[in-house]
C-alpha positions in Angstrom: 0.0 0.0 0.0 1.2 3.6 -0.6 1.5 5.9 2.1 2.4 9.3 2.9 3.5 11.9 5.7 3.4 15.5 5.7 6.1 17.8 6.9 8.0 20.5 6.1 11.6 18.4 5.2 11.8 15.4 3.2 11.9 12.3 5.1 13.7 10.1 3.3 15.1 8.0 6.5 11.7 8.0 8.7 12.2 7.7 12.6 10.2 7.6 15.7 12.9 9.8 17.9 11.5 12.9 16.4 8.1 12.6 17.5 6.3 14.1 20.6 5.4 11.7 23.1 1.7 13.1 23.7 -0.1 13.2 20.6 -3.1 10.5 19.7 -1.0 7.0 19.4 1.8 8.1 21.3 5.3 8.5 20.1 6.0 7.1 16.6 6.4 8.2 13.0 2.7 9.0 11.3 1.5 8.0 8.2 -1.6 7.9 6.1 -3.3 6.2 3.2 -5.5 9.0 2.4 -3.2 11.9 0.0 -5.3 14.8 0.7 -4.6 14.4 4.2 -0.7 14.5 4.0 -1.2 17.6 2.3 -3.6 19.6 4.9 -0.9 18.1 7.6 2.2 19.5 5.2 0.0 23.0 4.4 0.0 23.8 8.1 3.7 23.2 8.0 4.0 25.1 5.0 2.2 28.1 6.9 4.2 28.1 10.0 7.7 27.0 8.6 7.6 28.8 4.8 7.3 25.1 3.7 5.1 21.8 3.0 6.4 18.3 1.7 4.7 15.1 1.7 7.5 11.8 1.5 5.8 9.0 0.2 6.2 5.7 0.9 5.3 2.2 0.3 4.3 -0.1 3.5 3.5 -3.8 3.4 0.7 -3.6 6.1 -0.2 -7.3 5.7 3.4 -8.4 6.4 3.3 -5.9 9.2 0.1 -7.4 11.0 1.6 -10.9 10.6 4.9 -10.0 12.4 4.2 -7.2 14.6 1.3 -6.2 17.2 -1.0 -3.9 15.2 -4.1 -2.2 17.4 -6.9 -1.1 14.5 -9.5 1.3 15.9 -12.4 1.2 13.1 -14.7 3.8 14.4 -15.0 6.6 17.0 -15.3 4.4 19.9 -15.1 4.7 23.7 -11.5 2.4 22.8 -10.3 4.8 20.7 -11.1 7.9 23.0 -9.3 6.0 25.6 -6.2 5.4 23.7 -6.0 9.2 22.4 -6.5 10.3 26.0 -4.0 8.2 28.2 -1.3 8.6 25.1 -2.1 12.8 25.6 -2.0 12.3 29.1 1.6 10.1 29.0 0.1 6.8 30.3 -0.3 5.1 27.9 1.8 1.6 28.3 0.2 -0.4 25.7 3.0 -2.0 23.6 1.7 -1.7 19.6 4.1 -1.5 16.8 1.2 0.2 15.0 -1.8 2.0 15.7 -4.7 2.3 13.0 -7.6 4.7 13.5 -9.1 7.9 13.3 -7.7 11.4 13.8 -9.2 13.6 16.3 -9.9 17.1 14.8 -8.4 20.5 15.2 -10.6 21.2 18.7 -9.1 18.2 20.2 -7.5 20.2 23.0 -10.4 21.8 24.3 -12.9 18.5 24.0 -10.2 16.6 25.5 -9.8 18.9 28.6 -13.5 19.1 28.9 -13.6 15.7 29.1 -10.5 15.3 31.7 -12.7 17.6 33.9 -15.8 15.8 33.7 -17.9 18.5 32.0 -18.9 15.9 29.2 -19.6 12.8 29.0 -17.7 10.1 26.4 -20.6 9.9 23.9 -20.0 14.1 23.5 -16.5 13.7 23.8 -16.7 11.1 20.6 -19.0 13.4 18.9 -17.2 16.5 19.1 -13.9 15.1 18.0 -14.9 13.3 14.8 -14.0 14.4 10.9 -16.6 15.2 8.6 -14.6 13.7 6.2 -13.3 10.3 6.1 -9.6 9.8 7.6 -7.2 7.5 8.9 -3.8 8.1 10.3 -1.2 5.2 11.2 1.6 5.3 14.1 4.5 3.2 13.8 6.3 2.8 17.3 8.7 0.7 16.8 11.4 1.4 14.6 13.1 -2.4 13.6 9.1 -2.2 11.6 10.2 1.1 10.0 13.4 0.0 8.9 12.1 -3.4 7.6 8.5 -2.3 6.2 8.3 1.0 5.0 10.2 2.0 2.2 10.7 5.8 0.9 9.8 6.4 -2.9 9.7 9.8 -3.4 8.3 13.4 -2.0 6.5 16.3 -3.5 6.9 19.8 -2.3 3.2 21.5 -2.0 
């Protein structure tokens, strides 16, 4: 399968030691199957560092899922909201080599906090933090995967 990340450099030798720890899968290098959304992640690069580049790459996932632990969230789910939360929050000790699911949207922050102070409920928590449009991002936390699996092609400059 072809995949791409958005950034504002070429990433021709993908790592995990360059990530932040508390984003929605934790710590690992993010991809994604869907084109459109490498390029909105490499246009907000573009805006805020003068440049946007999506690397592409192709990833055997089914070789990936045979020999590595893979964790596939395929909805908004009270599961997923718990991963995105205690990986935000640093606690999250769950051992993946990938995580597949949804991305949160732009307001994550603020639903996020909301919900850490018990001022809504999980179903509103799900609610407000889905896409309208369909999405899918992929975390790879282990880097023996990267180096095996996921092999640069090429980037475009947007």
């Amino acid at each position: 399968m072809i995949v791409y990340h958005g950034s504002s450099i070429e990433v021709s030798r993908p790592d995990i030691y360059h990530s932040r720890d508390n984003v929605d899968f934790g710590k690992g290098f993010y991809i994604t199957s869907i084109k459109e959304q490498a390029a909105k992640w490499a246009a907000r690069f573009r805006r805020h560092q003068g440049k946007g580049v999506i690397s592409i790459y192709e990833l055997d996932i089914e070789e990936c899922k045979a020999n590595y632990s893979v964790l596939e969230f395929t909805g908004y789910t009270e599961e997923w909201l718990d991963f995105i939360t205690t990986s935000r929050r640093l606690q999250n000790t769950s051992s993946y080599n990938i995580v597949i699911g949804g991305v949160a949207n732009d307001k994550v922050f603020n639903t996020i906090e909301l919900y850490f102070e018990g001022l809504i409920e999980k179903t509103e928590a799900i609610k407000r933090l889905r896409y309208e449009k369909p999405n899918l991002q992929m975390c790879i936390r282990n880097q023996k995967l990267i180096d095996e699996y996921l092999h640069y092609k090429e980037s475009e400059e947007i």
